[in-house]
mmCIF file of the C-alpha atoms, coordinates in Angstrom:
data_MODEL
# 
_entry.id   MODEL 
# 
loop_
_atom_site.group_PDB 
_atom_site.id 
_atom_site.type_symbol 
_atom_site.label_atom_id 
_atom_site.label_alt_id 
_atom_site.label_comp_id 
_atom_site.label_asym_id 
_atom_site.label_entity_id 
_atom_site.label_seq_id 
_atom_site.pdbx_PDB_ins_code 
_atom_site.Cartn_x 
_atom_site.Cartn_y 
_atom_site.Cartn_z 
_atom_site.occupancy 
_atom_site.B_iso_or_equiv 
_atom_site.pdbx_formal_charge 
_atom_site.auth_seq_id 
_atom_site.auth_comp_id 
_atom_site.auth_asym_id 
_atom_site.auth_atom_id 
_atom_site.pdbx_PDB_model_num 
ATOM 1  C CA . UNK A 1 1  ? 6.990  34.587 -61.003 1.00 0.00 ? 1  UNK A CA 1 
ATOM 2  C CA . UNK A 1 2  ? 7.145  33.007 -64.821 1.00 0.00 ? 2  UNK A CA 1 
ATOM 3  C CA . UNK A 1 3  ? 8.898  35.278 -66.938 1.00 0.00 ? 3  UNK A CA 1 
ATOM 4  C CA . UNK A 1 4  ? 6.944  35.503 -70.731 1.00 0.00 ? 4  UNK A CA 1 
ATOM 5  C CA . UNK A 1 5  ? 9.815  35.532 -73.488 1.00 0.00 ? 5  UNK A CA 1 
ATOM 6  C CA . UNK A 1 6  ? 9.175  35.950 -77.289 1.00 0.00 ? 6  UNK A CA 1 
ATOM 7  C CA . UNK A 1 7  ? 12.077 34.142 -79.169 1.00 0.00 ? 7  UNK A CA 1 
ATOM 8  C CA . UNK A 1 8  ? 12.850 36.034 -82.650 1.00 0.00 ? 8  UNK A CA 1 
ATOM 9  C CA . UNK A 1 9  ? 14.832 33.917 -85.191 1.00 0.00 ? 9  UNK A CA 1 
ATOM 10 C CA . UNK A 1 10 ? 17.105 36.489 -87.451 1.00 0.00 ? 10 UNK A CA 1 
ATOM 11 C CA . UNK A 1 11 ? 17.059 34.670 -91.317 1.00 0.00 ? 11 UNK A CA 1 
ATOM 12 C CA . UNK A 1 12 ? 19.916 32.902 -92.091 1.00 0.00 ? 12 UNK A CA 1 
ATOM 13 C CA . UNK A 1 13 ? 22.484 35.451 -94.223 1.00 0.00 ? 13 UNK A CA 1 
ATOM 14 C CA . UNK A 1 14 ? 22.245 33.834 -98.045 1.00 0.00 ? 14 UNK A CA 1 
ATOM 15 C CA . UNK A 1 15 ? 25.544 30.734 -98.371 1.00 0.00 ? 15 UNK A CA 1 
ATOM 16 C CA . UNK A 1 16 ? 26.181 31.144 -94.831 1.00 0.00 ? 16 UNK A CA 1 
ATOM 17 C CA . UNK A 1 17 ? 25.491 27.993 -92.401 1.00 0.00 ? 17 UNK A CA 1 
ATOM 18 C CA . UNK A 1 18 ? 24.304 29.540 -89.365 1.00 0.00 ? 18 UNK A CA 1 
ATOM 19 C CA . UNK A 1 19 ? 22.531 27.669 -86.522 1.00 0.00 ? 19 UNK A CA 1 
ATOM 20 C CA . UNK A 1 20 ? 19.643 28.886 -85.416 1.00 0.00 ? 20 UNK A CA 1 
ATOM 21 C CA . UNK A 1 21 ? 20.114 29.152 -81.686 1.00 0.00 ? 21 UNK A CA 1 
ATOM 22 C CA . UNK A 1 22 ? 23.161 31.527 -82.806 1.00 0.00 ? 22 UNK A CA 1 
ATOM 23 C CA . UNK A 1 23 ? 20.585 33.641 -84.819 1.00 0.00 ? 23 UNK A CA 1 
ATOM 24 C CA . UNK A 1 24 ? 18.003 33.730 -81.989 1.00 0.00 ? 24 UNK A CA 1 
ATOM 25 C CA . UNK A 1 25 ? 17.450 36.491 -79.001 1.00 0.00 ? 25 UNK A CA 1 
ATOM 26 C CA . UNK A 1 26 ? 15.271 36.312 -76.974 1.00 0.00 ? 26 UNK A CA 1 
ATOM 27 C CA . UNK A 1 27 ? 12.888 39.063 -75.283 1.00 0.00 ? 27 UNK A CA 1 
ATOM 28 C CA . UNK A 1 28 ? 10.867 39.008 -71.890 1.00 0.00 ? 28 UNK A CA 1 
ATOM 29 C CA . UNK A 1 29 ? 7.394  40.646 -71.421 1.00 0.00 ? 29 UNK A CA 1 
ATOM 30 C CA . UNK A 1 30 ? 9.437  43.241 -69.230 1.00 0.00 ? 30 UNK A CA 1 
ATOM 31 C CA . UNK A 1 31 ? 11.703 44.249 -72.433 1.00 0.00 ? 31 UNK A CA 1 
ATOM 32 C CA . UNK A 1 32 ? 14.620 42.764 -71.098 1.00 0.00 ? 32 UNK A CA 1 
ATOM 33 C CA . UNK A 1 33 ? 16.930 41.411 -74.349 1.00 0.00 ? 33 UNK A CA 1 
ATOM 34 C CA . UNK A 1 34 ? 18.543 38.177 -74.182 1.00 0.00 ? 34 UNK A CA 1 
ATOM 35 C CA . UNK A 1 35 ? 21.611 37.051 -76.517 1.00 0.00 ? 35 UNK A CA 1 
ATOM 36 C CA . UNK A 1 36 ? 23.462 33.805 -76.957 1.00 0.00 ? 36 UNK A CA 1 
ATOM 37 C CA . UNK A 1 37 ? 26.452 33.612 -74.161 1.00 0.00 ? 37 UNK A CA 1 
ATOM 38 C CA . UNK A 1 38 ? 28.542 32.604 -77.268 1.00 0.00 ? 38 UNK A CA 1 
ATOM 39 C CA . UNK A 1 39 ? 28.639 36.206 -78.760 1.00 0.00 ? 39 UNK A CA 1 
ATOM 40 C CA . UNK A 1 40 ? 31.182 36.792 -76.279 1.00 0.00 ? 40 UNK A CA 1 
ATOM 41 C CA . UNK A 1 41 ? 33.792 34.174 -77.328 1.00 0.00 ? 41 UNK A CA 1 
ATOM 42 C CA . UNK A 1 42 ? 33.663 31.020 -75.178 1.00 0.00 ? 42 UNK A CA 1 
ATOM 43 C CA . UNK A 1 43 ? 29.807 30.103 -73.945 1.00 0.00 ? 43 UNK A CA 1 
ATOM 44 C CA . UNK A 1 44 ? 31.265 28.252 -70.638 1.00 0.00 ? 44 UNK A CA 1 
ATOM 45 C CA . UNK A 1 45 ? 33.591 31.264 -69.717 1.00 0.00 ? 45 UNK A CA 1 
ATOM 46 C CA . UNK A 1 46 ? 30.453 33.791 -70.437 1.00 0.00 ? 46 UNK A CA 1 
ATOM 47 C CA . UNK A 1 47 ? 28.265 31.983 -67.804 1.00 0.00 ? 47 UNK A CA 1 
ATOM 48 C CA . UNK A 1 48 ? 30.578 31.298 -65.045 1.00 0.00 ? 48 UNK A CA 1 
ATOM 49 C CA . UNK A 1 49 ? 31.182 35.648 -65.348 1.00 0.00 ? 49 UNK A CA 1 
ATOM 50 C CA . UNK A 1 50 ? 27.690 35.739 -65.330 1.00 0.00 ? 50 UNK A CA 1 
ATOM 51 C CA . UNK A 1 51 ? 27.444 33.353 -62.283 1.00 0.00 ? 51 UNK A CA 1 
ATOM 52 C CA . UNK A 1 52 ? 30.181 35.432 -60.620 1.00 0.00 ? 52 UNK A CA 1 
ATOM 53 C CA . UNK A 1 53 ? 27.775 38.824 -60.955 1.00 0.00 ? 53 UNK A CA 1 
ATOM 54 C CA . UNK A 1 54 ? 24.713 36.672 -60.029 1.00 0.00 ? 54 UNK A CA 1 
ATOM 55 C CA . UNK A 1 55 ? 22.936 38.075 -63.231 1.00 0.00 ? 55 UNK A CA 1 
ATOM 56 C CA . UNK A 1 56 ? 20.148 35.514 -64.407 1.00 0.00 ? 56 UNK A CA 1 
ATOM 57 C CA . UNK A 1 57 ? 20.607 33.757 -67.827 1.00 0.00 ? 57 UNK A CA 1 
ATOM 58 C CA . UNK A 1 58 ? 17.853 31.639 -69.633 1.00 0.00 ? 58 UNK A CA 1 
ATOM 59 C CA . UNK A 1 59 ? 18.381 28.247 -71.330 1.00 0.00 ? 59 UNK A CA 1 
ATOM 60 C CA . UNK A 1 60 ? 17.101 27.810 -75.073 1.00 0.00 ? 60 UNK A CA 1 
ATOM 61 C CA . UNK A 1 61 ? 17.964 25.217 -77.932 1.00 0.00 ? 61 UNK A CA 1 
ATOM 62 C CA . UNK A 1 62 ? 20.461 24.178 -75.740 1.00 0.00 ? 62 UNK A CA 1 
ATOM 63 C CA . UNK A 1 63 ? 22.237 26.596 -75.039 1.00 0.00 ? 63 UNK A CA 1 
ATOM 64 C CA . UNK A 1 64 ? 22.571 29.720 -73.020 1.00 0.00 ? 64 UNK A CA 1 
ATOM 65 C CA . UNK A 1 65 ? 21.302 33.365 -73.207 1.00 0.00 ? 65 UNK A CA 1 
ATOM 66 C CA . UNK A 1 66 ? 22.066 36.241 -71.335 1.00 0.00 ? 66 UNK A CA 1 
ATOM 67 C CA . UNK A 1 67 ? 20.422 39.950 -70.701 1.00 0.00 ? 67 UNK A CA 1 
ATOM 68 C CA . UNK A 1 68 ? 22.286 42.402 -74.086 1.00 0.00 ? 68 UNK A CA 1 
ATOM 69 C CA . UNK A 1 69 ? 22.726 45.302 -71.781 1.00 0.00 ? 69 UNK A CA 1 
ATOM 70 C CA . UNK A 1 70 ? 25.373 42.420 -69.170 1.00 0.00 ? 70 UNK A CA 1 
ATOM 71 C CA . UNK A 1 71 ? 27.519 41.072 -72.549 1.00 0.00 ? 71 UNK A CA 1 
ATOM 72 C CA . UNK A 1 72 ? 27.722 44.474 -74.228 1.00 0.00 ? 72 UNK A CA 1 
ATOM 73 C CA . UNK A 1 73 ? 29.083 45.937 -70.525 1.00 0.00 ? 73 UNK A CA 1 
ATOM 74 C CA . UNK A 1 74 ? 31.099 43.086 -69.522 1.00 0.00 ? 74 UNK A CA 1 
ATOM 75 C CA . UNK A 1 75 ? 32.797 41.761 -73.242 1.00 0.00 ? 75 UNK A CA 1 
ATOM 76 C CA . UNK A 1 76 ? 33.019 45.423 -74.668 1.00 0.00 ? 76 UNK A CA 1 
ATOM 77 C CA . UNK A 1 77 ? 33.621 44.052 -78.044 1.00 0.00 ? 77 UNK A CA 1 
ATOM 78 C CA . UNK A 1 78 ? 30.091 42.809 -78.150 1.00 0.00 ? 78 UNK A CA 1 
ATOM 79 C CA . UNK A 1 79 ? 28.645 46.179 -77.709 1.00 0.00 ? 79 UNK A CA 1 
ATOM 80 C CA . UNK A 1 80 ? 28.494 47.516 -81.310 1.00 0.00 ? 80 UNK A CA 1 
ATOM 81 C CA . UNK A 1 81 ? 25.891 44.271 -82.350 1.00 0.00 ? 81 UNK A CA 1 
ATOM 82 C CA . UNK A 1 82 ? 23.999 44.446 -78.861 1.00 0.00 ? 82 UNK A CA 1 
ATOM 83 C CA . UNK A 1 83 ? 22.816 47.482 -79.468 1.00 0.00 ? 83 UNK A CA 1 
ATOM 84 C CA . UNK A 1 84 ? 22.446 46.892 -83.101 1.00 0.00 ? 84 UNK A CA 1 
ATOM 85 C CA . UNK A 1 85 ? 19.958 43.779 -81.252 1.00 0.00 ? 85 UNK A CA 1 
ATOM 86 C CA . UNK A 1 86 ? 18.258 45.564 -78.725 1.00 0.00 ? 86 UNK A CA 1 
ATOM 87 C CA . UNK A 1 87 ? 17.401 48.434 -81.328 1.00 0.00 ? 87 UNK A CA 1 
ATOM 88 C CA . UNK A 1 88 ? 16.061 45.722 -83.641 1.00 0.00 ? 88 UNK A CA 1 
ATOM 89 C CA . UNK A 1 89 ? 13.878 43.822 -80.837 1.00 0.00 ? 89 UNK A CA 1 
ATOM 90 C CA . UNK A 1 90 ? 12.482 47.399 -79.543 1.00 0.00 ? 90 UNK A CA 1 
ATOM 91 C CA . UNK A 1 91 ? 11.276 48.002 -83.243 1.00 0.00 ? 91 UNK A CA 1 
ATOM 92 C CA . UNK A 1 92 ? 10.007 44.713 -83.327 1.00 0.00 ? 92 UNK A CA 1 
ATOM 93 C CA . UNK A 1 93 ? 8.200  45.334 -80.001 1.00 0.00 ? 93 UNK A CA 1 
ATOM 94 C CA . UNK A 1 94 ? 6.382  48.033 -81.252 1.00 0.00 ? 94 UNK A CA 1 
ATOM 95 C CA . UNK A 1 95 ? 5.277  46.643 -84.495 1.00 0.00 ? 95 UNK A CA 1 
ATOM 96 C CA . UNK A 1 96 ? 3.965  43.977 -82.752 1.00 0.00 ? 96 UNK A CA 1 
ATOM 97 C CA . UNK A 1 97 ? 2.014  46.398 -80.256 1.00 0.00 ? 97 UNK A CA 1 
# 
């Protein structure tokens, strides 16, 4: 079953050189929020943790993303700015509804 994802790009914060895959979540037609692995320090060491739970992780831009709800539980000090990101994509849901 192909998953639908809608990639949002967050603008680049003014004199700051930000990539964009590091500004990017993505979010699946199920509401399911996806982050860059990278939020959580080191992007190899996020995915083999995620590999260890067997929780799925999407590829974009070269680089990995994984579900908000797994990095926020798993690297605690992620938590505050996932759920700053999933409350963002929900509004951003319904807006677009």
């Amino acid at each position: 079953m192909k998953v639908e994802i809608t990639w949002l790009v967050v603008d680049k914060p003014e004199g700051k050189r930000m990539p964009e895959w590091s500004r990017t979540i993505g979010v699946t037609d199920k509401g399911q929020v996806y982050v860059p692995a990278a939020m959580g320090g080191n992007e190899q060491q996020v995915v083999l943790c995620l590999a260890w739970d067997g929780t799925d992780c999407i590829e974009h831009l070269n680089h990995v993303f994984v579900p908000a709800d797994w990095m926020a539980k798993e690297f605690p000090q992620t938590a505050e700015i996932c759920k700053a990101i999933l409350l963002a994509a929900q509004q951003v849901i319904r807006e677009q509804k």
